[in-house]
C-alpha positions in Angstrom: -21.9 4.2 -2.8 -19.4 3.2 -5.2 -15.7 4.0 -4.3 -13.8 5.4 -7.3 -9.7 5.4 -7.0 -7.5 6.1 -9.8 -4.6 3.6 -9.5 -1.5 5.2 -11.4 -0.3 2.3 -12.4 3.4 3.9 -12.6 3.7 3.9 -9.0 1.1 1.8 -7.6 1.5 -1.5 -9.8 5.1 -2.6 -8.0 3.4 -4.9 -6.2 0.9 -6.2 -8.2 2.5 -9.6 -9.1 3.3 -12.9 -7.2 2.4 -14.8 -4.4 2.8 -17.8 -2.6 -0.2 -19.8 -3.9 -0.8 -22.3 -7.1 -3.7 -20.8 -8.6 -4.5 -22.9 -12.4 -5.1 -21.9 -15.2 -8.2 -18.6 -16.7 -10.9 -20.5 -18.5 -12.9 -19.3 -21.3 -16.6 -19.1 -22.4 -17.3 -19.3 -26.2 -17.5 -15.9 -26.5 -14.2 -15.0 -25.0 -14.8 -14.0 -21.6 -12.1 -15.6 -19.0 -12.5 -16.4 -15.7 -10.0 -17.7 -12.8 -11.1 -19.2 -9.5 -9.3 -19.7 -6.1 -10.5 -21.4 -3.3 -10.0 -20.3 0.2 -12.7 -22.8 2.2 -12.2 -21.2 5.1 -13.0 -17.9 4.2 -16.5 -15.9 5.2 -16.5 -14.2 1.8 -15.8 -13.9 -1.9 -13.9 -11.2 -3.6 -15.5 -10.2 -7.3 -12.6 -8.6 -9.3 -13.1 -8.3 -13.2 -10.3 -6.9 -15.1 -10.7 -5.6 -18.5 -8.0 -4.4 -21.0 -9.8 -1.2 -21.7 -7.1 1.4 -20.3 -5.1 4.1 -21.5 -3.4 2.3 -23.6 -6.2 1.9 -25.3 -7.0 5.1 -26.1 -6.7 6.2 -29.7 -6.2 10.0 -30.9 -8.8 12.1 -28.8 -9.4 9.5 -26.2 -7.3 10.4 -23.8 -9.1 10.1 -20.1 -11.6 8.2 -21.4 -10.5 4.8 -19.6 -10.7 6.4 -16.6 -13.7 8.4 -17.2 -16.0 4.9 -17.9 -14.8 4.0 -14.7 -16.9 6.8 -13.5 -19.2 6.5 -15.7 -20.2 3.1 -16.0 -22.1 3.4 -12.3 -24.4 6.3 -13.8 -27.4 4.1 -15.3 -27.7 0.6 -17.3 -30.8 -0.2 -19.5 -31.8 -2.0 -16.2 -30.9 0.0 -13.7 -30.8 3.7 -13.0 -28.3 6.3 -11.4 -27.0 4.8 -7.9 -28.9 1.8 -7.8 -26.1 -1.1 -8.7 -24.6 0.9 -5.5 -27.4 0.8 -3.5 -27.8 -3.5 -5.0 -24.2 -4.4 -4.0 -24.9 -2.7 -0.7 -27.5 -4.7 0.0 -25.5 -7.9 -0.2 -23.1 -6.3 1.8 -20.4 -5.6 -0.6 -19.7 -1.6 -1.5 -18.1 -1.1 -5.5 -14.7 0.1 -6.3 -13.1 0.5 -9.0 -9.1 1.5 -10.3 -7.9 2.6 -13.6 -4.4 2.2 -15.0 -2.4 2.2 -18.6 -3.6 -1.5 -18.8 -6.6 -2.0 -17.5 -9.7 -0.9 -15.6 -11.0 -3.1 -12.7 -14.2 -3.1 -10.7 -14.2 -4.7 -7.7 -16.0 -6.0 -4.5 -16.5 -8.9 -1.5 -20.0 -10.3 -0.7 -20.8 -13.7 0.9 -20.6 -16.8 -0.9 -24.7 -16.6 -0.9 -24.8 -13.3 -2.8 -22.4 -14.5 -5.7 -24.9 -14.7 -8.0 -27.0 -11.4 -7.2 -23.3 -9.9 -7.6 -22.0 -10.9 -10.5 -25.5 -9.9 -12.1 -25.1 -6.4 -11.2 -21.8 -7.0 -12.6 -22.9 -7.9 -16.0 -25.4 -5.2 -16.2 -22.5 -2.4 -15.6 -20.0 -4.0 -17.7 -22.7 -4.2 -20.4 -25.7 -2.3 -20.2 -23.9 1.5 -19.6 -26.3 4.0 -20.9 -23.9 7.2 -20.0 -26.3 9.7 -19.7 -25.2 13.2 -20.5 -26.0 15.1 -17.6 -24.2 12.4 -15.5 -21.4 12.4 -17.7 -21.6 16.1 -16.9 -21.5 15.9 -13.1 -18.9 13.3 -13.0 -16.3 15.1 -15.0 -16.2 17.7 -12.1 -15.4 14.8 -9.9 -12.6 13.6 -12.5 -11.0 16.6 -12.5 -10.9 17.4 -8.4 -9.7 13.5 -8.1 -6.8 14.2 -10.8 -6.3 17.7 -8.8 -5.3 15.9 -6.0 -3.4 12.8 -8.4 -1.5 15.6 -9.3 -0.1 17.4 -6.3 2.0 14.9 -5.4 5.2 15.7 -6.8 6.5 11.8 -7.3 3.0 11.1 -9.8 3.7 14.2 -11.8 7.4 13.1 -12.3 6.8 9.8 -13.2 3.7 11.1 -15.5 6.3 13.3 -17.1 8.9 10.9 -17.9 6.5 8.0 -19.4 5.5 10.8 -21.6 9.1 11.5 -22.6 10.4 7.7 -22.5 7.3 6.2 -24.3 4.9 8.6 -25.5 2.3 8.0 -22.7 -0.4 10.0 -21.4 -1.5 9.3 -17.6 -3.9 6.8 -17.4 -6.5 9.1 -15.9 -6.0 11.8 -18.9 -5.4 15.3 -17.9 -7.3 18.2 -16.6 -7.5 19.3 -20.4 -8.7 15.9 -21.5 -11.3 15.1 -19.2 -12.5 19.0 -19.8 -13.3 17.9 -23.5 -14.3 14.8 -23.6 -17.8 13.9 -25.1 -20.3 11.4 -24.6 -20.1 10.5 -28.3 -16.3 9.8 -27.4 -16.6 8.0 -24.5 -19.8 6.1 -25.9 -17.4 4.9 -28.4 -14.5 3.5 -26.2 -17.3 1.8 -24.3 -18.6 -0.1 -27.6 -15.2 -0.9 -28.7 -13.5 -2.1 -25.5 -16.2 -3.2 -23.1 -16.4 -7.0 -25.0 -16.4 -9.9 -22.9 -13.4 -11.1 -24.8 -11.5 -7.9 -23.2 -12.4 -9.3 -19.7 -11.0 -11.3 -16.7 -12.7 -12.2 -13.7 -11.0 -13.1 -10.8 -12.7 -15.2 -8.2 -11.0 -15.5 -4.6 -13.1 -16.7 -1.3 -15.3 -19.3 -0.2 -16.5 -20.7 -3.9 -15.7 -24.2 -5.8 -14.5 -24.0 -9.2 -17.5 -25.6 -10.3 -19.7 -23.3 -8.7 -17.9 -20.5 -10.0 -18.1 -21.9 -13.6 -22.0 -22.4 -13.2 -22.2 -19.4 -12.0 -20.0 -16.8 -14.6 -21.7 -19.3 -17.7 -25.2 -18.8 -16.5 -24.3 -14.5 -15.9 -22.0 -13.9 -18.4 -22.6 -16.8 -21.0 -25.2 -14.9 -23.2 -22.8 -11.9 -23.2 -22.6 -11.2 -27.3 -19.5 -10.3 -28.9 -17.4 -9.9 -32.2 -14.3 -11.7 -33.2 -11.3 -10.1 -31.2 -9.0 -7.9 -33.4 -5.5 -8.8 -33.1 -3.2 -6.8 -30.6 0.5 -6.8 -31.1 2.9 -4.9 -28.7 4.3 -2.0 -29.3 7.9 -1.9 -30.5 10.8 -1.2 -27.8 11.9 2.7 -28.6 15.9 1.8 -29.0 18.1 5.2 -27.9 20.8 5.7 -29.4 21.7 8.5 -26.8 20.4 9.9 -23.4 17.6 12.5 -23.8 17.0 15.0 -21.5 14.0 17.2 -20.6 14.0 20.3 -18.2 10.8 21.7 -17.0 11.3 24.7 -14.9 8.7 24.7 -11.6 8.4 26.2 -8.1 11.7 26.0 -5.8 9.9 23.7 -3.1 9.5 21.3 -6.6 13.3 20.9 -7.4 13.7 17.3 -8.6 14.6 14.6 -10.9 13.7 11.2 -12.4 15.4 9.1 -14.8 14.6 5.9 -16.3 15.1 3.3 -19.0 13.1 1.3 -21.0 12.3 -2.4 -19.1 10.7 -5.5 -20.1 7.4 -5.7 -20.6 5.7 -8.9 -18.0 5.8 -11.7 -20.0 9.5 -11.4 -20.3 9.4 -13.3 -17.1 13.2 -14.1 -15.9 13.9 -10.0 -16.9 11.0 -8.8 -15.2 11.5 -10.9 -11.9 15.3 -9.1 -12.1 13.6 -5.3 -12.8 11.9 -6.0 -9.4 14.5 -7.9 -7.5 16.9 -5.3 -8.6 14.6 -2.3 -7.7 14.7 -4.0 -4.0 18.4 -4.1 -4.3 18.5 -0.4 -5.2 16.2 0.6 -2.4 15.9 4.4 -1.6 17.8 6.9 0.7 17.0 5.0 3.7 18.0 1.4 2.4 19.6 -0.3 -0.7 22.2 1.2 -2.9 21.0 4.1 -3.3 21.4 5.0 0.8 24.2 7.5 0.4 25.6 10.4 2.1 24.8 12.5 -1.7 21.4 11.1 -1.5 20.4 11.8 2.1 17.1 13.3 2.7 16.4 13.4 -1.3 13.1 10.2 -0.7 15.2 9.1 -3.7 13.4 5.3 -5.1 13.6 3.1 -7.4 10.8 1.8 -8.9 9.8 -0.6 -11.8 6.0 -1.8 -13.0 5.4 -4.4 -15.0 3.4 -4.0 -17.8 2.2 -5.2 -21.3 4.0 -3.3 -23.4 7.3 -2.1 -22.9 7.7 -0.4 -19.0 10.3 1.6 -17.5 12.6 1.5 -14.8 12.6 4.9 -12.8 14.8 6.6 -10.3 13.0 9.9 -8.7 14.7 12.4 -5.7 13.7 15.5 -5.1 16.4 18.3 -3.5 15.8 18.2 0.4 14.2 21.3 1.6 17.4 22.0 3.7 19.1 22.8 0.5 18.9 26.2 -1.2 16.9 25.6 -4.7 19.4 26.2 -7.6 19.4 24.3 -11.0 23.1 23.3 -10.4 22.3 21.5 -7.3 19.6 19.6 -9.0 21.9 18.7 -11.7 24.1 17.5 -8.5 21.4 15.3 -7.5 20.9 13.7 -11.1 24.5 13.1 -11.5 24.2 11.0 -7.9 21.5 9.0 -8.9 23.3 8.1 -12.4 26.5 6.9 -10.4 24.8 4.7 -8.4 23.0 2.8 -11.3 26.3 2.8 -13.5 28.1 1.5 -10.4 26.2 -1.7 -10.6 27.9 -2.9 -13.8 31.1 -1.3 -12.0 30.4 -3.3 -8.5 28.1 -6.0 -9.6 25.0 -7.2 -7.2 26.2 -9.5 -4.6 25.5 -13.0 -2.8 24.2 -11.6 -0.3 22.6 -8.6 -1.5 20.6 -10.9 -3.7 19.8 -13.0 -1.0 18.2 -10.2 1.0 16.1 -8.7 -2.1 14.6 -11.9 -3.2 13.6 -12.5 0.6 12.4 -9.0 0.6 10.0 -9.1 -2.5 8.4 -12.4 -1.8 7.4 -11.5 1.5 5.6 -8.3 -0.1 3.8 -10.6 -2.3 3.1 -12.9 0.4 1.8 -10.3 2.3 -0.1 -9.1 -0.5 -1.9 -12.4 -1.2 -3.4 -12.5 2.4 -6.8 -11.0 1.9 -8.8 -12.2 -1.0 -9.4 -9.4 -2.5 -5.4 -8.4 -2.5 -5.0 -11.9 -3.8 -7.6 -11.6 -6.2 -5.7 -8.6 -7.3 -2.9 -10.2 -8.1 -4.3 -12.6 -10.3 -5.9 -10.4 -12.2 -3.2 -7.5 -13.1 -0.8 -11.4 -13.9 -3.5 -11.4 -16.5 -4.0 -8.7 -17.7 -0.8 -7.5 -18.3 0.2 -11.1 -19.7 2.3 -12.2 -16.6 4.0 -15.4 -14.7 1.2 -16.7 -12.6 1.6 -16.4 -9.1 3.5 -19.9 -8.6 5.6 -19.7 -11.4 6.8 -16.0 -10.2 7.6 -17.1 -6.7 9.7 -20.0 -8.6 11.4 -17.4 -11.0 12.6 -14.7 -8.5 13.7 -17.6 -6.1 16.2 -18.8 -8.9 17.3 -15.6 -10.0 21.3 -15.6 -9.7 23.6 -12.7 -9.6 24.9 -13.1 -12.9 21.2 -13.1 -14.3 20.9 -9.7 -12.8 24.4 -8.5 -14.2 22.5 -9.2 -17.8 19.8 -7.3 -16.8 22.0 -4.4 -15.7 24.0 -4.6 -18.8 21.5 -5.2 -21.1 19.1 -2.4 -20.0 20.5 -0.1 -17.5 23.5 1.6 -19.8 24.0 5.5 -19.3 23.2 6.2 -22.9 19.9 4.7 -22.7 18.6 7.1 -20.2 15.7 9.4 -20.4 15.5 12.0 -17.8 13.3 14.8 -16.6 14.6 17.4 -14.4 12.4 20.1 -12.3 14.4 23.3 -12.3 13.5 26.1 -10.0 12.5 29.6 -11.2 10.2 31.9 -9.2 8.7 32.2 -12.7 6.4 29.2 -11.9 6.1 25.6 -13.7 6.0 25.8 -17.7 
C-alpha cells in the first residue's frame, strides 16, 4: 500500500541539501526528462526517487491543494492499471510507494533490488503519465486529505510557519487547506495534472547498486517515448522589498500563545548566501543551544530555521510562551521582543571563530548523516535539483569556506529589524479567528 506523507517543506526541507559525496552532473532525454545516477556497488538495493516541479507553487488561482492532492491521486487508476494495483506491483518487487509534497515539488519514491529496476520504473511511468483520476476516488481520497491536514495542522510550529509564509510571501501551504481540498474538482485537478505532469518537469534520482549506463538504458528505454510540449519559460518571482516591519496578530487559545518572525532569504541557487542562511541557523540554535539559549527564552522550544527554496525563502524564528507562564498578550509581546534582540545582536556582537567553527562542523555532519541511506541520499540530490541548488560536493565545499565576515553580510544584508514580518498568537478565551 502506498505511503502518503505531506512533507511541509517549511519545516522539513532544513536538511534537504549536501553531502559528502561527488555525484555528476542530471542528464537529459530529448524530450526533457532528467535523470542523475549514483553508484553505491556495495549496496543490496536501488532507491527510485523522481522529483517533479509540480508543487504549490505551481498552483494558479483556484488550485490551491491540488499539488498535494495528485499525490493522492495519481495511485487511484492509470489507463493500464486499476485502483491499488501499482501498490500491490511495487510490492511484489519488494519496494512499498511513498510519496511527499512541498511548495516545490512533489516526489514519489521507493527501494527495490537492482533486478527489479526495470519492472519499477515501468510502474513509474505509468503513474506519472497514465493518471485517469477517477471521480469516486477522487471522492474517497479527499476525506483522507483532509484528516492528514487535520493532524498537519495541530501542531502549533506548522500552523505558525504556514501563517507567516502567507504574510511574508503570499503562500498557501503546500497541502492547501481544509477549505481547499473541500472544493477542489476533478476538472481542476485533471488540469494541473495535464499541465505539470511533463517529463520536462521531472527528475529522477538513482542511488544503489546500478551503473550509469545501466541506468541510462534503462530511463531511455521507460521514459524515452514519454511525449511532451516545448517547456514554457519560468522566471522567479521577485524578492518583496519592506520598507518597514509588518505585523500580524491572530488571537487563539491560551495553551497557543506564540510567535514567529522571519525575513525574506535567498533563494538556493544563491549558493554562498544560502550556505550562510543554514550555517547561521546552526549558530542561532534554539533554547537549549546556540544564541538563542537564554535565560528570556527558557522553556519557549524557540528555533531557528531556514529552507532553501526556488524562489525567494524565509528565515524564521518561532517560541511559544512556556506553559509555566500565565497566558497574557503582553507576555507574548515579551517573548517577541527576546527573540528580536537576539537576531539584532548579531550585527551588534558579530558570529565568532569559533562559533563558526562549531556550526559548519555541525551542518555537514547532518548532511553526512543524511546521505547514508540511498534513499536519504537520493533525497538530497533530488530537492538540489529541484529547487535549482549547489550539488552535493560543491555545498560541502561552500559551507567549509564560509568566513565570519561572509556571514556578517548575510546578517546585514538580510536580517535588519525593519525587514521583519511577524505573526503573533494572542490568547483570548474567545478562541482562534
Amino acid at each position: 500500500m502506498a505511503r502518503y506523507g505531506l512533507l511541509i517543506s517549511f519545516v522539513c526541507a532544513l536538511s534537504l541539501l549536501g553531502g559528502a559525496v561527488s555525484v555528476g552532473k542530471a542528464e537529459t532525454l530529448a524530450n526533457g526528462f532528467k535523470y542523475l545516477v549514483q553508484r553505491r556497488a556495495e549496496s543490496q538495493i536501488v532507491a527510485i526517487d523522481v522529483w517533479v516541479r509540480a508543487g504549490a507553487s505551481q498552483e494558479e488561482k483556484g488550485e490551491s491543494g491540488c499539488a498535494h492532492f495528485l499525490e493522492h491521486a495519481l495511485f487511484k487508476g492509470t489507463t493500464h492499471r486499476k485502483r491499488g494495483e501499482a501498490d500491490l506491483a511495487i510490492e511484489q518487487l519488494g519496494g512499498i510507494w511513498q510519496a511527499g509534497t512541498g511548495q516545490d515539488y512533489v516526489h514519489l519514491y521507493t527501494t527495490v533490488v537492482p533486478e527489479a529496476l526495470d519492472s519499477a520504473l515501468e510502474i513509474l511511468n505509468d503513474l506519472l503519465g497514465n493518471a485517469t483520476l477517477p471521480t469516486e476516488e477522487i471522492e474517497k481520497e479527499r476525506r483522507v486529505i483532509l484528516d492528514e491536514l487535520g493532524k498537519t495542522n495541530a501542531d502549533l510550529t506548522n500552523r505558525l510557519v504556514a501563517r507567516l509564509y502567507k504574510e511574508a510571501l503570499l503562500l498557501l501551504p503546500p497541502g492547501g487547506t481544509p477549505e481547499t481540498i473541500q472544493h477542489l474538482s476533478r476538472e481542476k485537478l485533471a488540469a494541473f495534472y495535464k499541465r505539470n505532469y511533463t517529463p520536462y518537469r521531472c527528475t529522477l534520482v538513482l542511488v544503489g547498486n546500478v551503473t550509469e549506463a545501466q541506468a541510462a538504458q534503462s530511463v531511455e528505454k521507460v521514459f524515452g517515448n514519454w511525449k511532451t510540449a516545448p517547456p514554457k519559460e519560468e522566471p522567479l518571482l521577485p524578492v518583496i522589498e519592506r520598507i518597514s516591519a509588518s505585523f500580524v496578530d491572530v488571537k487563539v487559545p491560551p495553551q497557543d500563545a506564540a510567535v514567529a518572525m522571519g525575513w525574506n532569504a535567498p533563494p538556493a541557487n544563491s549558493a554562498k548566501m544560502s550556505a550562510c542562511a543554514r550555517v547561521l541557523a546552526e549558530v542561532m540554535g534554539s533554547d537549549s543551544t546556540g544564541r538563542l539559549a537564554l535565560p528570556d527564552l527558557a522553556g519557549t522550544n524557540v528555533l531557528a530555521q531556514y529552507t532553501p527554496r526556488r524562489d525567494t525563502s524565509l528565515f524564521i524564528f518561532t517560541a511559544k510562551l512556556p506553559v509555566s507562564q500565565e497566558a497574557l498578550p503582553e507576555r507574548v509581546t515579551r517573548l517577541e521582543a527576546a527573540v528580536l534582540s537576539a537576531v539584532t545582536n548579531l550585527a551588534k556582537q558579530p558570529v565568532t571563530a569559533l562559533e563558526l567553527q562549531y556550526a559548519k562542523r555541525q551542518t555537514l555532519t547532518r548532511l553526512r548523516l543524511d546521505a547514508e541511506t540511498c534513499l536519504g541520499l537520493s533525497h538530497l540530490m533530488g530537492y538540489a535539483e529541484v529547487v535549482n541548488g549547489q550539488n552535493l560536493s560543491d555545498l560541502k565545499q561552500t559551507i567549509a569556506q564560509l568566513s565570519t565576515k561572509d556571514i556578517q553580510e548575510y546578517v546585514l544584508q538580510y536580517l535588519l529589524p525593519h525587514q521583519r514580518v511577524v505573526v503573533r498568537y494572542l490568547p483570548d478565551t474567545g478562541g482562534e479567528k
